[in-house]
Structure formats: C-alpha cells, structure tokens
C-alpha positions as CSV (number, residue, x, y, z in Angstrom):
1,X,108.9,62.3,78.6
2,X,109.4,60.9,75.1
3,X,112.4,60.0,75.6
4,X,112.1,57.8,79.0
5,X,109.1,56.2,77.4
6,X,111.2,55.2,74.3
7,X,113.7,53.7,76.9
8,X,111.7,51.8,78.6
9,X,109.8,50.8,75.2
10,X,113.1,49.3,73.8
11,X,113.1,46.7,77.2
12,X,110.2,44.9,76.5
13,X,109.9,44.7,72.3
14,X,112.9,43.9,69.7
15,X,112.8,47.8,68.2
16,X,115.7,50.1,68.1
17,X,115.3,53.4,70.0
18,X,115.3,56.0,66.8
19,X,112.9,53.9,65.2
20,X,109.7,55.0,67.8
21,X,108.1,57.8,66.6
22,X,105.4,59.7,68.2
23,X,102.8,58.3,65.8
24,X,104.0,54.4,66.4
25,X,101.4,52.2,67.3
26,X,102.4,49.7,70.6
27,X,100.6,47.1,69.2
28,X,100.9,47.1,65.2
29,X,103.9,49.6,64.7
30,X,105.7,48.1,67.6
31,X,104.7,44.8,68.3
32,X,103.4,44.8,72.0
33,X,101.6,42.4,73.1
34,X,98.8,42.8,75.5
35,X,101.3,41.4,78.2
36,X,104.2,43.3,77.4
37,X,102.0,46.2,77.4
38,X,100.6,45.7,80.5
39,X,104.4,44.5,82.3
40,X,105.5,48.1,80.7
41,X,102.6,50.0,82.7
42,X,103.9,48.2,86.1
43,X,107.4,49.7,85.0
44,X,106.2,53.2,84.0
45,X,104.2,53.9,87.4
46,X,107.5,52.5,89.5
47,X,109.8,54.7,87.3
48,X,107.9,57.8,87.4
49,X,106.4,57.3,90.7
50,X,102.8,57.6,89.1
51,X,99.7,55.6,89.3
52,X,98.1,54.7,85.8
53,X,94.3,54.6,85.9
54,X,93.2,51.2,83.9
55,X,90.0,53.0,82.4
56,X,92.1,55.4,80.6
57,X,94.8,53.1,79.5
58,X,92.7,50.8,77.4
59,X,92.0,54.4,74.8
60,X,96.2,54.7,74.4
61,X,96.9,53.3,71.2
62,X,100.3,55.3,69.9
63,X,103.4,56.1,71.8
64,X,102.4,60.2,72.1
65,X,99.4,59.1,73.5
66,X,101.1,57.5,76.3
67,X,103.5,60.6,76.6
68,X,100.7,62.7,76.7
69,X,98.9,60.9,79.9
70,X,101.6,60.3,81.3
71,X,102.6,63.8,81.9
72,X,98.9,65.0,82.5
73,X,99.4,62.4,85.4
74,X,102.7,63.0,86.5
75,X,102.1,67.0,87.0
C-alpha cells in the first residue's frame, strides 16, 4: 500500500518517490496543500475502489497514517 500511495503522492507535489518516508508529513514534509490533498483523496478512492470517510481523514497527518486507513478500509 506504501508503495501505490507514494505513486500517486509524486502526481500532485514536486517530491521524488525515494524521498517519502512513512513518517513524512503531507503538509510540512511534503508540501500538500489542502487542495491537493483533498484532489489526492478523489484519486485514492477511484484507484483503490474505496470510499474515504471525511471525519477520519481530517486526523491523517503523515504518509503511514494514510497507508494505515487505507488498508483498514480497503479489507
């Protein structure tokens, strides 16, 4: 799951793939913006055919926090 994230990741913010680490932050590690975050959420649920919850979204701040929702959703 890591690694699909980290794709998608590199299509929406100017960062290389080896440089996301489990422990980057979207916003201040990675430079998301609240749009691109949002625009990368639309992409995840079409891409892994999974329906992310808003409430629980707003509480991801790092990139293994998203891995781990995502696949305590996606099971």
């Amino acid at each position: 799951m890591f690694e699909k994230l980290a794709d998608i990741i590199v299509n929406y913010v100017e960062v290389k793939k080896e440089d996301i680490k489990p422990e980057s932050r979207f916003m201040e590690d990675l430079g998301f913006t609240s749009f691109d975050f949002m625009s990368m959420l639309g992409e995840i649920e079409d891409e892994l055919d999974v329906e992310v919850e808003q409430e629980e979204v707003v509480n991801i701040r790092t990139v293994q926090e998203a891995v781990d929702y995502l696949e305590s959703i996606s099971e």
